[in-house]
DSSP file (Angstrom, degrees, kcal/mol; ACC not computed):
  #  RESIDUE AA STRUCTURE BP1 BP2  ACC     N-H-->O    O-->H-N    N-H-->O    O-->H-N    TCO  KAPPA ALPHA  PHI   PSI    X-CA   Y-CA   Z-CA
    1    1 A X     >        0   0    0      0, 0.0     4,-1.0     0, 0.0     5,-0.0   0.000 360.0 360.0 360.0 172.5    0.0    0.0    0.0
    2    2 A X  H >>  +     0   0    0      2,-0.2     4,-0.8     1,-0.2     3,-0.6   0.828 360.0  69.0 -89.8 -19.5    1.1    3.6   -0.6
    3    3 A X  H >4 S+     0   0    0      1,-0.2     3,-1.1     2,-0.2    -1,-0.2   0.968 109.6  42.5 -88.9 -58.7    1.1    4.6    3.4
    4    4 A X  H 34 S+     0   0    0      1,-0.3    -1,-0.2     4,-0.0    -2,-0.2   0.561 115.9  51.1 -53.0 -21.8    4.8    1.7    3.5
    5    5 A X  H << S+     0   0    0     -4,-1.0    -1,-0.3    -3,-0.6    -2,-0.2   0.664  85.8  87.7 -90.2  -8.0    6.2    3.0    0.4
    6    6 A X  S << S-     0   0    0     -3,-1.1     3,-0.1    -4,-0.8    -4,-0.0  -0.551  86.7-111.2-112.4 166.4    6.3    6.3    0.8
    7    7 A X        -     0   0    0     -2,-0.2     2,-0.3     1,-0.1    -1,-0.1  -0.166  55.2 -84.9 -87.9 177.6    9.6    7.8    2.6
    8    8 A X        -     0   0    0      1,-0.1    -1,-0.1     4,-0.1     5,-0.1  -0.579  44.0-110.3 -97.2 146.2    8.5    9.3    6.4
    9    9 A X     >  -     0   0    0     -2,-0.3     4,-0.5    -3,-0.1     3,-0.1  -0.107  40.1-103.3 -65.7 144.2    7.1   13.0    6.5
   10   10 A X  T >4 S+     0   0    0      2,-0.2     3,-4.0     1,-0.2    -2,-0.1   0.903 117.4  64.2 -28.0 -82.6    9.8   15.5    8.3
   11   11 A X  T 34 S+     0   0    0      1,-0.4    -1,-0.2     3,-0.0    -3,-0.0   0.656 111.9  32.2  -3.4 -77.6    8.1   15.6   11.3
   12   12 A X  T 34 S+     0   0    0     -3,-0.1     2,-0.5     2,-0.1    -1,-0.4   0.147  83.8 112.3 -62.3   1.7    8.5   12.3   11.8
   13   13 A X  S << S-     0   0    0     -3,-4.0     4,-0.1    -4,-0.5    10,-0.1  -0.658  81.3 -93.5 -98.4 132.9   11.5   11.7   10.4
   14   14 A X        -     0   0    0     -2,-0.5     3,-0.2     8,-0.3    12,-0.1  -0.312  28.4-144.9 -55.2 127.6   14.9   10.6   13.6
   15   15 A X  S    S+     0   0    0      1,-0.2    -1,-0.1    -3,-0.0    87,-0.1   0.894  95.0  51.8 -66.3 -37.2   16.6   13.8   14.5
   16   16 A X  S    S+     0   0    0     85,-0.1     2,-0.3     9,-0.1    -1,-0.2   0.428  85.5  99.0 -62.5  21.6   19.8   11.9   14.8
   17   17 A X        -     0   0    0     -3,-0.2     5,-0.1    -4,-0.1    85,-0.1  -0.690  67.2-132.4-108.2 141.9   19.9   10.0   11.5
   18   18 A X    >>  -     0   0    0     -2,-0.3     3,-2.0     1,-0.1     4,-1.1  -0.317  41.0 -94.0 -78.2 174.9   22.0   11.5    8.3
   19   19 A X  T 34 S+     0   0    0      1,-0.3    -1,-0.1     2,-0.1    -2,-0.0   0.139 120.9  52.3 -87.3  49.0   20.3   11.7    5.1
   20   20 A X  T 34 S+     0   0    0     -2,-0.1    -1,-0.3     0, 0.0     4,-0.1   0.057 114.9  31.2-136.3  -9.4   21.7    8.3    4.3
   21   21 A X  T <> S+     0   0    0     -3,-2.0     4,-2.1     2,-0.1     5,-0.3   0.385  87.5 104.1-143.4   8.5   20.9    6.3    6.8
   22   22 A X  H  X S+     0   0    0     -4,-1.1     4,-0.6     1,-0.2    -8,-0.3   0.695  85.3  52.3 -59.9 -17.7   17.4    8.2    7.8
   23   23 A X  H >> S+     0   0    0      2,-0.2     4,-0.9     3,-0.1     3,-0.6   0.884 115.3  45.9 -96.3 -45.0   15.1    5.2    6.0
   24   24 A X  H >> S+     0   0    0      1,-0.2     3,-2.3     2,-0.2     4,-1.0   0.889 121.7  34.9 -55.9 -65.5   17.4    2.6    8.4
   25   25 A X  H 3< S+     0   0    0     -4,-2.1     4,-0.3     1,-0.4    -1,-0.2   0.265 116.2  52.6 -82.5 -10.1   17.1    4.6   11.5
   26   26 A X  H << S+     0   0    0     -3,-0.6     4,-0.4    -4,-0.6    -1,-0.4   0.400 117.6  41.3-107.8 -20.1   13.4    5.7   10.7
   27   27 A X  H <X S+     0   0    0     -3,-2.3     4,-5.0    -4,-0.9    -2,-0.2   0.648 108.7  56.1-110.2 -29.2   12.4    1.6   10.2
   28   28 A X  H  X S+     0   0    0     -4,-1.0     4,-2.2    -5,-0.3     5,-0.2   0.895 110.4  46.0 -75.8 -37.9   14.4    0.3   13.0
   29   29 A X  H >> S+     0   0    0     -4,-0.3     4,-2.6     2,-0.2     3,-0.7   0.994 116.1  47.3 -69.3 -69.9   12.2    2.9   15.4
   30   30 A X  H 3> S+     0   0    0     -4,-0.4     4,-1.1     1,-0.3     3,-0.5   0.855 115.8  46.0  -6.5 -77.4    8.9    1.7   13.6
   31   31 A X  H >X S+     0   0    0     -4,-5.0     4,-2.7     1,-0.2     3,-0.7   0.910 110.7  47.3 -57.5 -33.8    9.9   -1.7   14.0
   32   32 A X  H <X S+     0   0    0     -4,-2.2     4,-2.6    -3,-0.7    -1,-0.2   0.878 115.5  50.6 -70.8 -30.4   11.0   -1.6   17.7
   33   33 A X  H 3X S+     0   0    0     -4,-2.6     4,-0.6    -3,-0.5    -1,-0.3   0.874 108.0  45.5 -86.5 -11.2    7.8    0.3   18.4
   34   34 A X  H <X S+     0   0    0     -4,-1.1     4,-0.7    -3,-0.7    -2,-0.2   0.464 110.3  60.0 -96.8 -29.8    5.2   -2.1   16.7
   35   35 A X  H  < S+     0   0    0     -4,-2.7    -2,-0.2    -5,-0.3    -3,-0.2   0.825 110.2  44.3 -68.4 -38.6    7.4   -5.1   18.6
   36   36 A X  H  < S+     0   0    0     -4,-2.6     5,-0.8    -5,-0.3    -2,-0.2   0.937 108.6  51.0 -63.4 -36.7    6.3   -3.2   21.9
   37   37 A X  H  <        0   0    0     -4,-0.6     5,-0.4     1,-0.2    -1,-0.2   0.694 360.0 360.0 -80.4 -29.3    2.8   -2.6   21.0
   38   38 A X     <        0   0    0     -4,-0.7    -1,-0.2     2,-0.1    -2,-0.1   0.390 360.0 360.0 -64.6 360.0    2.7   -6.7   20.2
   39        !              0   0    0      0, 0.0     0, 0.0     0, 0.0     0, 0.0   0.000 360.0 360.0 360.0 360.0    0.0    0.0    0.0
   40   39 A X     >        0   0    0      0, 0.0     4,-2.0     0, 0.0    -3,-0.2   0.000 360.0 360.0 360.0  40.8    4.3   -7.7   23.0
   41   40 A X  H  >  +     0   0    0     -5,-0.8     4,-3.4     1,-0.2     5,-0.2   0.844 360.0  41.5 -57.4 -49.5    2.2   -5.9   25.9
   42   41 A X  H  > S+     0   0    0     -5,-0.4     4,-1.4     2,-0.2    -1,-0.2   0.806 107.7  57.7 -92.8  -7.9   -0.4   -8.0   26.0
   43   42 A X  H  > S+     0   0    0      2,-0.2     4,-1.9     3,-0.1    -2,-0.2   0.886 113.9  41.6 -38.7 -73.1    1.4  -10.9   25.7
   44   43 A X  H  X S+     0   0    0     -4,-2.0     4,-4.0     2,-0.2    -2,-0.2   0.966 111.6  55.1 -28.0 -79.1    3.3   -9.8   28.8
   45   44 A X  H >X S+     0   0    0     -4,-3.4     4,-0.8     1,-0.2     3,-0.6   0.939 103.3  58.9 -41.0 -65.9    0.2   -8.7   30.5
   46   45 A X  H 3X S+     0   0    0     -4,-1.4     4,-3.0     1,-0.3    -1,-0.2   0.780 106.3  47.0 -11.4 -67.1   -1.2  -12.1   29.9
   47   46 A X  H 3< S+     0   0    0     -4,-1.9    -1,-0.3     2,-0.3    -2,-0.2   0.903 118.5  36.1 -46.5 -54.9    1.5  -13.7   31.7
   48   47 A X  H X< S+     0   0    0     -4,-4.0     3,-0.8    -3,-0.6     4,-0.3   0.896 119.4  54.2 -88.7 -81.9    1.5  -11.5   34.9
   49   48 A X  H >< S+     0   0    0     -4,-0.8     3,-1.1     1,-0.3     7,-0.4   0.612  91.4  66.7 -15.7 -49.5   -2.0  -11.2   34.7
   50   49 A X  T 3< S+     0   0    0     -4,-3.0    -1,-0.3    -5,-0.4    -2,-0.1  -0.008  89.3  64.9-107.3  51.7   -3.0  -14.5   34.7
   51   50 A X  T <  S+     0   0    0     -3,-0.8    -1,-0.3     3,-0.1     2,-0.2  -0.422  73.1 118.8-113.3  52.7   -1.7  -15.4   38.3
   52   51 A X    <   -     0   0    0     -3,-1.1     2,-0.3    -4,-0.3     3,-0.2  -0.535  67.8-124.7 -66.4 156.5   -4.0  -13.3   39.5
   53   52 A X  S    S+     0   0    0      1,-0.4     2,-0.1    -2,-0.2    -2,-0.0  -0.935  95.6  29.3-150.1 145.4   -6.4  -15.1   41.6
   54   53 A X  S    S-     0   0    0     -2,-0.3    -1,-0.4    15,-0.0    -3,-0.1   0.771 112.9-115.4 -56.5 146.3   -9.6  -15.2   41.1
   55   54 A X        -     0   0    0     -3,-0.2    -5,-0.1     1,-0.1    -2,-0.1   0.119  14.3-144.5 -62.7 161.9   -8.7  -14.6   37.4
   56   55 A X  S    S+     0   0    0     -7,-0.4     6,-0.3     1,-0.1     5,-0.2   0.908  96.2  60.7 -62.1 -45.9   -9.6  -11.7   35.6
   57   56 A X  S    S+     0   0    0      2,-0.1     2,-0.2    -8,-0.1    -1,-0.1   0.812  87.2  87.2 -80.1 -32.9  -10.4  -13.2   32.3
   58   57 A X    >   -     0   0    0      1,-0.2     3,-0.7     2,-0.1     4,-0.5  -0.470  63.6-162.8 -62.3 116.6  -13.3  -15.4   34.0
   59   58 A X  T 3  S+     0   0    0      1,-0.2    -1,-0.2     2,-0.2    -2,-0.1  -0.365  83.0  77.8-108.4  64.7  -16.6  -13.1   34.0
   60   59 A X  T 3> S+     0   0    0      3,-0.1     4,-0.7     2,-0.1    -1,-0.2  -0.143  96.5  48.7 -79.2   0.0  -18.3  -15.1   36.4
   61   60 A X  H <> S+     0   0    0     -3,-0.7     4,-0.5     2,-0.2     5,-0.3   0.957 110.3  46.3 -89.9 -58.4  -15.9  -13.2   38.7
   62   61 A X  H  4 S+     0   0    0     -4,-0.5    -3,-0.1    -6,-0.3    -2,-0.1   0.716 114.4  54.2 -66.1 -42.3  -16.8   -9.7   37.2
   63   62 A X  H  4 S+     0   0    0      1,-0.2    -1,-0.2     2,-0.1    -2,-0.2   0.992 109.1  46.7 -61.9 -72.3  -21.0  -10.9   37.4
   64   63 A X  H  < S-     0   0    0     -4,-0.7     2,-0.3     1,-0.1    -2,-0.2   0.527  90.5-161.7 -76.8 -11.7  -20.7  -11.7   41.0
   65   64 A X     <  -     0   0    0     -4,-0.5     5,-0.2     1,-0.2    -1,-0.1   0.272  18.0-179.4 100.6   2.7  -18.9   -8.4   41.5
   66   65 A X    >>  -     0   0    0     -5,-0.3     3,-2.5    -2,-0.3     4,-0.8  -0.092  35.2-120.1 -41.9 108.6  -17.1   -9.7   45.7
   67   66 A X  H 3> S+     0   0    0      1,-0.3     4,-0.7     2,-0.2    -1,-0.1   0.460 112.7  63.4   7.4 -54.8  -15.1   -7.0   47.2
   68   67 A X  H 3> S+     0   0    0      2,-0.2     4,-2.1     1,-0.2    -1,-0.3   0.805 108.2  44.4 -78.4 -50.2  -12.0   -8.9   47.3
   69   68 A X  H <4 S+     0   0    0     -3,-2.5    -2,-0.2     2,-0.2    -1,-0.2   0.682 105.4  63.2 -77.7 -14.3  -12.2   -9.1   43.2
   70   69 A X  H  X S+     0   0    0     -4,-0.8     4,-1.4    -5,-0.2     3,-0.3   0.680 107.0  38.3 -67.3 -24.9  -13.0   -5.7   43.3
   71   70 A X  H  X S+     0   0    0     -4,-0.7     4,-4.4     1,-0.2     5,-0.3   0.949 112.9  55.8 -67.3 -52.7   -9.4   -4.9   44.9
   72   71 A X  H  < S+     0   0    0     -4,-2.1    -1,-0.2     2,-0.2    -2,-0.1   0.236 105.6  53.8 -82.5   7.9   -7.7   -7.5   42.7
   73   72 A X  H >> S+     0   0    0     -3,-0.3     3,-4.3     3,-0.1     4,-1.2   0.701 116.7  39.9-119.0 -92.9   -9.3   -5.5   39.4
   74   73 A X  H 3X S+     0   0    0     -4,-1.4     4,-1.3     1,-0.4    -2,-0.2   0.585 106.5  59.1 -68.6 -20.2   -7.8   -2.3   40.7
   75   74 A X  H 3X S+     0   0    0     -4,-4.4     4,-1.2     2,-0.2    -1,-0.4   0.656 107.9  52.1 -51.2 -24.1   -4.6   -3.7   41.8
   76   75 A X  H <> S+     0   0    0     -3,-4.3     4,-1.6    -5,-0.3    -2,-0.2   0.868 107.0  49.0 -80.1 -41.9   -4.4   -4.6   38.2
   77   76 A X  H  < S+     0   0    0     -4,-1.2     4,-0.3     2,-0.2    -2,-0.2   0.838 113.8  50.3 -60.7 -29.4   -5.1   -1.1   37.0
   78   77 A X  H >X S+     0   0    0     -4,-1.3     4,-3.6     1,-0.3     3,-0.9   0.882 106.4  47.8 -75.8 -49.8   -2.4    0.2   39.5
   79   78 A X  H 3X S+     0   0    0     -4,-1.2     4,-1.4     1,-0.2    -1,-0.3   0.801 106.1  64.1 -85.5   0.3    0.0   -1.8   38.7
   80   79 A X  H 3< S+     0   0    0     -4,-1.6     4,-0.3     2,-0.2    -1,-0.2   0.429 114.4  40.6 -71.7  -5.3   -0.8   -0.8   34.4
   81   80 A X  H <> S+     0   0    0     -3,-0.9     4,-0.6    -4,-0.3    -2,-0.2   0.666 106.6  53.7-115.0 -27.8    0.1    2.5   35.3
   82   81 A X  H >X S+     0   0    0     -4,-3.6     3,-2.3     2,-0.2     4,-2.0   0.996 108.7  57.3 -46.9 -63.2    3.0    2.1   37.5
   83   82 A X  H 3X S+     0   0    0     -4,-1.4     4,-1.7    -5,-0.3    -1,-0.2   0.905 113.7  37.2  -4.5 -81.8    4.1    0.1   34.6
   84   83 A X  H 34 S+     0   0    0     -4,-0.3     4,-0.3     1,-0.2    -1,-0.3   0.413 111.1  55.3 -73.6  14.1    3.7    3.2   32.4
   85   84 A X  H X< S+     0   0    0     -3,-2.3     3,-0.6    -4,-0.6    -1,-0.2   0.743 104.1  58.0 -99.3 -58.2    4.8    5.8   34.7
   86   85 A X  H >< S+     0   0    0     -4,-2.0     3,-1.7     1,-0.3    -2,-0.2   0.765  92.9  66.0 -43.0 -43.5    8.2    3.6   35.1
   87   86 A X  G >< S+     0   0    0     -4,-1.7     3,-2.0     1,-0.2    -1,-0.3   0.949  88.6  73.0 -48.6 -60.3    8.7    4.0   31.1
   88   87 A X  G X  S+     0   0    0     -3,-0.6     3,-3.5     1,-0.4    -1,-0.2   0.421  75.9  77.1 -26.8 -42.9    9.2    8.0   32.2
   89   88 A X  G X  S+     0   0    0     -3,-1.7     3,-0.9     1,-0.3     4,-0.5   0.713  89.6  61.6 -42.8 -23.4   12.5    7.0   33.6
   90   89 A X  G X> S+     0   0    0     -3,-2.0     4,-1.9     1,-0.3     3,-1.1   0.908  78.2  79.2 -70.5 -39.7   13.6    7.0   29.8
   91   90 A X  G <4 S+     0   0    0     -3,-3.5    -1,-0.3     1,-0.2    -2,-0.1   0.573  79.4  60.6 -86.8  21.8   13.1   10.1   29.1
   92   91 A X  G <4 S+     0   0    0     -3,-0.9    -1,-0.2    -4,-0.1    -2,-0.2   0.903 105.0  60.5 -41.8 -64.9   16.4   11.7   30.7
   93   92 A X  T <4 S+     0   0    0     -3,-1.1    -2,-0.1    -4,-0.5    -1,-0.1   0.909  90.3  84.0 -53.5 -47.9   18.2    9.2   28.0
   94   93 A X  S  < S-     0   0    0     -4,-1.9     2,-0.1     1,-0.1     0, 0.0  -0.369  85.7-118.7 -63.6 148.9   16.4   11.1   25.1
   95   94 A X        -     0   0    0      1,-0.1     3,-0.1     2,-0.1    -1,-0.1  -0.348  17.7-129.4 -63.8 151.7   18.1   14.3   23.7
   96   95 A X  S    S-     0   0    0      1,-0.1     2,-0.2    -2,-0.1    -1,-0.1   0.996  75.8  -7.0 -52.8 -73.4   16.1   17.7   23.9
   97   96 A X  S  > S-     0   0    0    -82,-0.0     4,-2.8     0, 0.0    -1,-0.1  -0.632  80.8 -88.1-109.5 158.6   16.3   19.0   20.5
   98   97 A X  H  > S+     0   0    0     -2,-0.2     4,-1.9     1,-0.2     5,-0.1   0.639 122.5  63.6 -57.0  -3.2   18.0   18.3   17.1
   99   98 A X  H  > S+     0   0    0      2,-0.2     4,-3.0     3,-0.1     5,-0.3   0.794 100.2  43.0 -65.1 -61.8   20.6   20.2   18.3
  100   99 A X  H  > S+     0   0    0      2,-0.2     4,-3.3     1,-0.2     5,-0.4   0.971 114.4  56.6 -66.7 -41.6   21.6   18.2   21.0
  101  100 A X  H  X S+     0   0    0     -4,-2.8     4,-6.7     1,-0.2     5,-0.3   0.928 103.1  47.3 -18.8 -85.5   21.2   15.3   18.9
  102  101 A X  H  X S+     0   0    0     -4,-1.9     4,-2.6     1,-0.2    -1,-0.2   0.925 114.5  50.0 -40.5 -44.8   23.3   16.0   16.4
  103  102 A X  H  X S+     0   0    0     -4,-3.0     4,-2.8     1,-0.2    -1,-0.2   0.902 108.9  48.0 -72.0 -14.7   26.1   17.1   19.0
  104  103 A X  H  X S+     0   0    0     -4,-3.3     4,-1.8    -5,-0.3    -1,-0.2   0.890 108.2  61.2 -96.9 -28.5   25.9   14.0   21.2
  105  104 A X  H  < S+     0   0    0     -4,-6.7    -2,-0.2    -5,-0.4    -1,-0.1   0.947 116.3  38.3 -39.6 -38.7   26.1   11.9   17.2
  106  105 A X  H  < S+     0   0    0     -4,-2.6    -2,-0.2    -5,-0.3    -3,-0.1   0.996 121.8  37.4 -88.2 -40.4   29.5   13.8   17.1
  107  106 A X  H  < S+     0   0    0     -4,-2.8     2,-0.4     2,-0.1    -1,-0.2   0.158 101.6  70.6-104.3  32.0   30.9   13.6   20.7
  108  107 A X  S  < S-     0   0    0     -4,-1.8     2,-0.1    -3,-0.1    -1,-0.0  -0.996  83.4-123.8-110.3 143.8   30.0   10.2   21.9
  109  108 A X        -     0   0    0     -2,-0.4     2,-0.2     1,-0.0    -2,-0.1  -0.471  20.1-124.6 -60.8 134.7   31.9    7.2   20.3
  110  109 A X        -     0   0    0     -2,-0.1     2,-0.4    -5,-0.1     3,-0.1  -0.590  24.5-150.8 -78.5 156.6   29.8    4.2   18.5
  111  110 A X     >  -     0   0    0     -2,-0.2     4,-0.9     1,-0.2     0, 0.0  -0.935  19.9-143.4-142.5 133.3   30.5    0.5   19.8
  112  111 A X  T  4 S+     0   0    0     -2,-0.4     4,-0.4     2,-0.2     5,-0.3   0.896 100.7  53.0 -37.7 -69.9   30.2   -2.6   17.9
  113  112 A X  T >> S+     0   0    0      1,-0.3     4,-9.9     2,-0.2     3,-2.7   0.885  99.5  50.3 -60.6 -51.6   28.9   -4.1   21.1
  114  113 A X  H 3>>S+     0   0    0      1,-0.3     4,-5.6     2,-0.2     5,-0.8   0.975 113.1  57.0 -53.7 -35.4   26.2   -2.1   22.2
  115  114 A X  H 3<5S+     0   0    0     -4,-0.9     4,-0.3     1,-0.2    -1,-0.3   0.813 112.5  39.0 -57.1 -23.3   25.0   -2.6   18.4
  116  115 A X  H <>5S+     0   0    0     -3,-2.7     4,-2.5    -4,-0.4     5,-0.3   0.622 112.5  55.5 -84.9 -33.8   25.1   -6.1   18.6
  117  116 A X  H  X5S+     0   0    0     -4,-9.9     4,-1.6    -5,-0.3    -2,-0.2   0.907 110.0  47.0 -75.9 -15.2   23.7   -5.9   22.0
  118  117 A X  H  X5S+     0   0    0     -4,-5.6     4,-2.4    -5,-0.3     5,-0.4   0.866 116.8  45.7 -61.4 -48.3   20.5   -3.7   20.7
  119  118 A X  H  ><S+     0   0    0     -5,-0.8     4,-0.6    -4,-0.3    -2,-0.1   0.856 107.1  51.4 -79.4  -6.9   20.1   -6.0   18.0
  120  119 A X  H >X S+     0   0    0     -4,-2.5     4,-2.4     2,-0.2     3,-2.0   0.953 117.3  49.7 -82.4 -63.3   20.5   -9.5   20.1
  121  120 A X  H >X S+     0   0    0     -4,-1.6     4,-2.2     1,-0.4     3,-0.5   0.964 111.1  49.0 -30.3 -80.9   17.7   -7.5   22.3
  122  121 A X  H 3X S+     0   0    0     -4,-2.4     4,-0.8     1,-0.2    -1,-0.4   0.670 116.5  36.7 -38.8 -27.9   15.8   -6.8   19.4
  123  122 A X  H <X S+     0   0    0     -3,-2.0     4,-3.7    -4,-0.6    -1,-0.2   0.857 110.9  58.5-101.3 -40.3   15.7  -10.0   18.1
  124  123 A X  H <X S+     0   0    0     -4,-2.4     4,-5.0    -3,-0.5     5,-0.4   0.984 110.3  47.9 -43.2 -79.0   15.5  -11.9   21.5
  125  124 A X  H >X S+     0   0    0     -4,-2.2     4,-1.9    -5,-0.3     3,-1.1   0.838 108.8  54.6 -39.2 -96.2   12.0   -9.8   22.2
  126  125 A X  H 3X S+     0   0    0     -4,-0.8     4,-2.4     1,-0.2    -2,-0.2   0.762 110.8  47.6 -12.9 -74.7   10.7  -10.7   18.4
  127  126 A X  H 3X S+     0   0    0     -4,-3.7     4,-4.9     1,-0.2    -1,-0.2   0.950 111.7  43.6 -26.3 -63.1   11.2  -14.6   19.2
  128  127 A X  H <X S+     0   0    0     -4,-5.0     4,-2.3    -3,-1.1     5,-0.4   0.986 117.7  46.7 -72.4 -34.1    9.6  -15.0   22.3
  129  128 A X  H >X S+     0   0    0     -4,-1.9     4,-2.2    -5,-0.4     3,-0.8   0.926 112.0  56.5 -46.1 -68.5    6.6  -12.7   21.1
  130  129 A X  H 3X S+     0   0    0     -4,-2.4     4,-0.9     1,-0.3    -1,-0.2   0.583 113.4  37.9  25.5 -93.8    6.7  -14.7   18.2
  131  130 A X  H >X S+     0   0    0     -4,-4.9     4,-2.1     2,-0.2     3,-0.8   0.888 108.9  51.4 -30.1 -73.6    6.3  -17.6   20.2
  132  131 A X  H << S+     0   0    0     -4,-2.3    -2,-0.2    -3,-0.8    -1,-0.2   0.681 114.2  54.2 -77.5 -25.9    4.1  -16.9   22.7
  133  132 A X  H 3< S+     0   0    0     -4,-2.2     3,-0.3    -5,-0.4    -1,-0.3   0.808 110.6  45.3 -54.7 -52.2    1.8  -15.6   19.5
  134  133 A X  H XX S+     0   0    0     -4,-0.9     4,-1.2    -3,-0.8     3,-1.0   0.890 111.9  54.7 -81.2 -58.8    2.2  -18.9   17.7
  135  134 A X  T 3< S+     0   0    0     -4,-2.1     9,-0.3     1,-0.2    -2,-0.2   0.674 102.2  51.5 -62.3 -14.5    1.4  -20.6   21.0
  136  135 A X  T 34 S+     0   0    0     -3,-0.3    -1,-0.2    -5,-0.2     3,-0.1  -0.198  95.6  82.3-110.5  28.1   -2.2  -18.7   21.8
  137  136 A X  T <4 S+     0   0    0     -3,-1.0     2,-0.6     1,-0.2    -2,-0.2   0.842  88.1  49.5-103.1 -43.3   -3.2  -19.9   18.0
  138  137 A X  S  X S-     0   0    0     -4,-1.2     4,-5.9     1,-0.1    -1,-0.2  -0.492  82.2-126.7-115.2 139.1   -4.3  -23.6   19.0
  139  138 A X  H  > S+     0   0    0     -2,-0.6     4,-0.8     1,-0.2    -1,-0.1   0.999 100.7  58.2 -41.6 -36.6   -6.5  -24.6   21.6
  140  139 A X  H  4 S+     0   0    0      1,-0.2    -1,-0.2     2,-0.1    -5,-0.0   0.950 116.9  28.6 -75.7 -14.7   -3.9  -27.2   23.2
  141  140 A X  H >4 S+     0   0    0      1,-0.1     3,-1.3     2,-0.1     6,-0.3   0.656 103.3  72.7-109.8   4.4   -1.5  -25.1   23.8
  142  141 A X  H 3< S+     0   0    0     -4,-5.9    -3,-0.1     1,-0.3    -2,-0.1   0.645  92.6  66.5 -82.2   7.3   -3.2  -21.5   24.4
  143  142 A X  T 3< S+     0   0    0     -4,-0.8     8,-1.7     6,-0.1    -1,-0.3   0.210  80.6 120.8 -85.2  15.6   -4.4  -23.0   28.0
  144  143 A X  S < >S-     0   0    0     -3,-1.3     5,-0.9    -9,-0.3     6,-0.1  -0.650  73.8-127.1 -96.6 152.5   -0.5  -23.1   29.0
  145  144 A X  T > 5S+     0   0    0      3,-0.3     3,-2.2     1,-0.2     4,-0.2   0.759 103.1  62.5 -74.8 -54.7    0.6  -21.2   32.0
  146  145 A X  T 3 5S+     0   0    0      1,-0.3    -1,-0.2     2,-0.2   -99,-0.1   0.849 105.8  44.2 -76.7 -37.4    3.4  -19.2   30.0
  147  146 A X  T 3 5S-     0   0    0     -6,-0.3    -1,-0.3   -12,-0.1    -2,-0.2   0.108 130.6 -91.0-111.3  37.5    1.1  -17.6   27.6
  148  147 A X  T < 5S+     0   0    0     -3,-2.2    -3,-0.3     1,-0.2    -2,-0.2   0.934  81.5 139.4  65.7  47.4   -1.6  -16.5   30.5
  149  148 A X      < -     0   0    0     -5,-0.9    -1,-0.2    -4,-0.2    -6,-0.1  -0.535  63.3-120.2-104.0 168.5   -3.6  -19.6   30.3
  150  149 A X        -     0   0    0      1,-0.3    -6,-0.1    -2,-0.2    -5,-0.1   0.485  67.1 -76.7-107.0   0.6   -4.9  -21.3   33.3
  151  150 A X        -     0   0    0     -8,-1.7     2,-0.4     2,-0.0    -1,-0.3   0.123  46.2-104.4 120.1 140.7   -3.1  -24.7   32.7
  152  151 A X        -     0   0    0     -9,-0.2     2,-0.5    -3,-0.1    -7,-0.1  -0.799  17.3-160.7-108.1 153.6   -3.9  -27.2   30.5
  153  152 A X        -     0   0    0     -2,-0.4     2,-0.3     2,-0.0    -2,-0.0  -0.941  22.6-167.6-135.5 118.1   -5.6  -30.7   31.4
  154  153 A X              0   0    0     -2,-0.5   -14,-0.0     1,-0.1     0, 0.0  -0.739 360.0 360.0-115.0 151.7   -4.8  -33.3   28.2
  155  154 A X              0   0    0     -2,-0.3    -1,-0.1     0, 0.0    -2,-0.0   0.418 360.0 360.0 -73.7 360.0   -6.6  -36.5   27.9
């Protein structure tokens, strides 16, 4: 479709990136953010479902018991502590394009850390991956690892 071929508007476009390398650095942020947005509820899933009594059962939500009313906002608290925590990041980010550019020119690149983003990056992909693949068929989407409630086999 034309909104993936066409090259990303200014606006949007990484203030650190040259004009050479702006489509890598402009694809790698895309991807890395559409791999978070995949694998939140994935995540959630997980931690969410030791909850006890579960969330995902609305026979819990119908009988409506105090106790599950705590344990439903204890889940909402801790989905915004969550997102409160990202804040920590944003010290790490530059102000302006200014500062950008200047910390591209006086900090040194490393091999490692490039490998060690992209071992990240790839690491994250898998297990979503996985855990994706694994919520697809009824036998395995009961499993404990992908927020299932355990599964019982004949």
């Amino acid at each position: 479709s034309y909104h993936w071929t066409r090259p990303a508007p200014p606006a949007r476009r990484p203030k650190a990136a040259d004009e050479e390398n702006v489509g890598l650095v402009y694809g790698l942020l895309t991807s890395a953010s559409n791999l978070g947005g995949s694998l939140s509820p994935l995540l959630s899933n997980q931690l969410f479902g030791r909850f006890e009594p579960s969330l995902s059962d609305s026979a819990n939500f119908i009988e409506d018991a105090p106790s599950f009313r705590a344990l439903v906002f204890s889940s909402f608290v801790l989905g915004y502590v969550f997102s409160l925590l990202s804040l920590c990041a944003l010290p790490l980010l530059p102000a302006q394009k200014a500062d950008a550019q200047a910390r591209k020119r006086a900090w040194s690149s490393s091999t490692a850390v490039g490998w060690l983003s992209a071992g990240c990056f790839g690491a994250a992909f898998c297990y979503g991956l996985t855990l994706s693949v694994l919520t697809l068929f009824p036998r395995t989407a009961c499993l404990e690892l992908v927020g299932g409630s355990g599964c019982v086999h004949d």
